[in-house]
C-alpha positions, 0 to 999 in steps of 0.5 A: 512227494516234494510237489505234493508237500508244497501243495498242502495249505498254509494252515498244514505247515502253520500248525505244524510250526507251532507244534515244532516250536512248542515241542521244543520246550516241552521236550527240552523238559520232559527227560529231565522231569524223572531226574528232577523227581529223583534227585531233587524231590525224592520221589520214586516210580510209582510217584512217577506213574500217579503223576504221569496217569492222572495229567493225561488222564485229565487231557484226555477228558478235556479232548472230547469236551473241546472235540464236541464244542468245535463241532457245534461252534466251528470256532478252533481257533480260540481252543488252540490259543488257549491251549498252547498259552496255558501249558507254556507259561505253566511250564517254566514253574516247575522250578519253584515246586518243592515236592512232587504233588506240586509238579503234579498240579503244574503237569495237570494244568500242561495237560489241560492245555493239551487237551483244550487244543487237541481236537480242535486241531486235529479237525482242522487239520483233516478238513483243511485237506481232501481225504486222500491226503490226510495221511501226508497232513497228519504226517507233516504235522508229527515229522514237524512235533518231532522236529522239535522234540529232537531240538528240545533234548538237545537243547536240555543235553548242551544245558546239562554239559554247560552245569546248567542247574536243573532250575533254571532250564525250567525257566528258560523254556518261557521263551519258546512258550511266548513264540508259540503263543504268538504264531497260534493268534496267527492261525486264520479259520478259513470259511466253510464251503458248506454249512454244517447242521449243528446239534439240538444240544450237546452230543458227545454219544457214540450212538451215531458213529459206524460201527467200525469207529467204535470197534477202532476204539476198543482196539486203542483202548487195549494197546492203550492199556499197556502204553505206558508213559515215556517216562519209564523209558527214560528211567530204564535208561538210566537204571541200565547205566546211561549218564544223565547228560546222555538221556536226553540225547537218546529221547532225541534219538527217538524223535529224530527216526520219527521225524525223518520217517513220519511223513512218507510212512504216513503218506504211504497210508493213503496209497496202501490203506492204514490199518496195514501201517497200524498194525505192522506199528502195534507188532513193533511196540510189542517187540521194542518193549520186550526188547526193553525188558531183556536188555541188561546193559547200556550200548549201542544196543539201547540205542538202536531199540530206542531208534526202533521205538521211533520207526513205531511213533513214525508209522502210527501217530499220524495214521491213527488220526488220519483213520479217525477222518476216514471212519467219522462223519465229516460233521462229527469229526471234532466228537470222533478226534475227542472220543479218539484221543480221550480213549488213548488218554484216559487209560494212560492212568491205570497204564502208568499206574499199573507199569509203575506197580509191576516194575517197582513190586515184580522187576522191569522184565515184568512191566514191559512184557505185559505192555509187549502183550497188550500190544501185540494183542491190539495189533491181532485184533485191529486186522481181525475187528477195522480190516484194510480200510483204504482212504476215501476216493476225493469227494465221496465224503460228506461236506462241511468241518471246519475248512475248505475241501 
């Protein structure tokens, strides 16, 4: 495992750094922006939904578009400073916002970062590896995002012990934003080892993609349906009794499991195929919200659910993505991660308006049994529809992509 680690490219553990550094400060903010809404702008759930739905709804559309553009250019490097550089420094203006449509333009530019950078990453980062090591690549990566989602909350948690001001935590986070923005002009985009036939124009269809892609995106899509945002968590934490100073140690509980798991639960993939590690990750969504639903009380209970919901991030994002490589042809695998994370994204709007809804109108028990049954459902019907793909032999993939083989 170790030597297979050291054995990844630069351009593995670069990205990887970048995420950790930038997760920092994103995660330093994420679990107080339920509290900054409540206390401070007086916005409820269903602000929280509208909020939340549309910022990843517009990162979702600009995934594919960035997905598309790398195919026919080649060229990640440029989306990834962009990227990175709009959502950092859009960030620490969250403190001067006075209402909450305004913190919903300062999330939708976040968002619009997020999704120029995306896919272009991601199609580095499954070119610059041979097939049979996409899951340990993409599992590196996440181990390293969550890395610094534990350190953001932390971070936040010590803040709020100090009487830090709510205010001024959004501000400090112009710090990590610089230092992520400078490591990402570091990125070096490695030549091709062999030419790639560009596109007449501009192709974003799915005419071209098998046909076991296609029926992988219905499947994301339904248990995209019922994946609410993270934010609901949160705020069921605090409805159950958790001090505010305590929640975001308990989001750091989530990102810590995910962190120390996502690496070997993902290398696991390429030696027992991912659909097995997919599915095993909707079944425990679907029992960890359920058991959101029906917990009364803070404890050691709420707890181990939340490190629960991290053994599910551990198991599936990495692997989601490195199926995405598997199933896609090398030279439209920018379209593939874009038609992947545009699926995973766009249904976030009606999934957090929808669980915002359910929650405010009928009760809690409500949203997250119907986001238990959504995912439950995608878990029966990725086994049934995609089946036990396994990773491909070395070489059996076409050549071309962004890096080198």
């Amino acid at each position: 495992m170790f030597k297979a680690l050291f054995a990844l490219p630069r351009t593995v553990w670069l990205i990887g750094l970048i995420s950790l550094v930038n997760d920092s400060a994103s995660d330093m903010l994420y679990p107080l922006i339920p509290l900054y809404l409540s206390t401070v702008l007086m916005a409820g759930p269903r602000a929280l939904g509208i909020i939340e739905g549309i910022a990843e709804a517009t990162s979702s559309l600009l995934k594919l578009f960035s997905g598309v553009i790398v195919d026919r250019t080649g060229r990640a490097r440029p989306w990834i400073v962009f990227g990175y550089g709009l959502a950092g420094f859009g960030r620490p203006l969250i403190a001067f916002v006075a209402s909450w449509p305004w913190l919903l333009a300062i999330r939708f530019a976040d968002r619009v970062g997020k999704g120029l950078r995306s896919s272009p990453r991601d199609a580095l980062l499954a070119q610059s590896v041979e097939p049979e090591r996409r899951g340990l690549a993409f599992g590196v990566h996440r181990a390293m995002d969550n890395a610094g989602a534990v350190v953001g909350p932390l971070v936040a948690a010590a803040l709020l012990a100090a009487q830090v001001p709510l205010r001024e935590i959004f501000l400090w986070s112009a710090l990590p934003a610089a230092l992520c923005l400078a490591m990402a002009l570091m990125i070096r985009e490695p030549r091709r080892a062999a030419p790639v036939r560009q596109p007449a124009r501009f192709d974003w269809r799915l005419g071209d993609m098998p046909p076991s892609f296609r029926r992988y995106l219905l499947v994301v899509a339904l248990f995209t349906l019922g994946n609410s945002s993270n934010m609901f968590l949160l705020l069921r934490a605090g409805e159950l009794g958790v001090a505010d100073a305590r929640i975001p140690l308990l989001w750091a509980s989530v990102s810590a499991v995910a962190m120390l798991f996502a690496a070997p639960l993902s290398a696991l993939s390429d030696r027992l195929g991912r659909v097995h590690l997919l599915v095993a990750g909707y079944a425990s969504y679907g029992l960890f919200y359920l058991g959101m639903g029906l917990i009364a009380q803070d404890g050691i209970m709420l707890f181990a659910l939340f490190a629960f919901y991290g053994l599910f991030v551990a198991a599936t994002e990495g692997v989601e993505k490195a199926l995405v490589a598997d199933l896609a042809p090398a030279a439209r695998q920018g379209t593939a991660f874009g038609w992947f994370n545009l699926t995973a994204g766009a249904l976030l709007l009606p999934a957090s308006v929808v669980f915002g809804w359910l929650y405010q109108e009928f009760s809690p028990l409500t949203a997250f049994a119907f986001s238990a049954a959504c995912a439950l459902s995608a878990a029966a019907l990725l086994w049934r529809w995609v089946g036990v793909k396994r990773p491909a032999p070395a070489g059996s993939s076409p050549g071309g992509g962004i890096g080198p083989r």
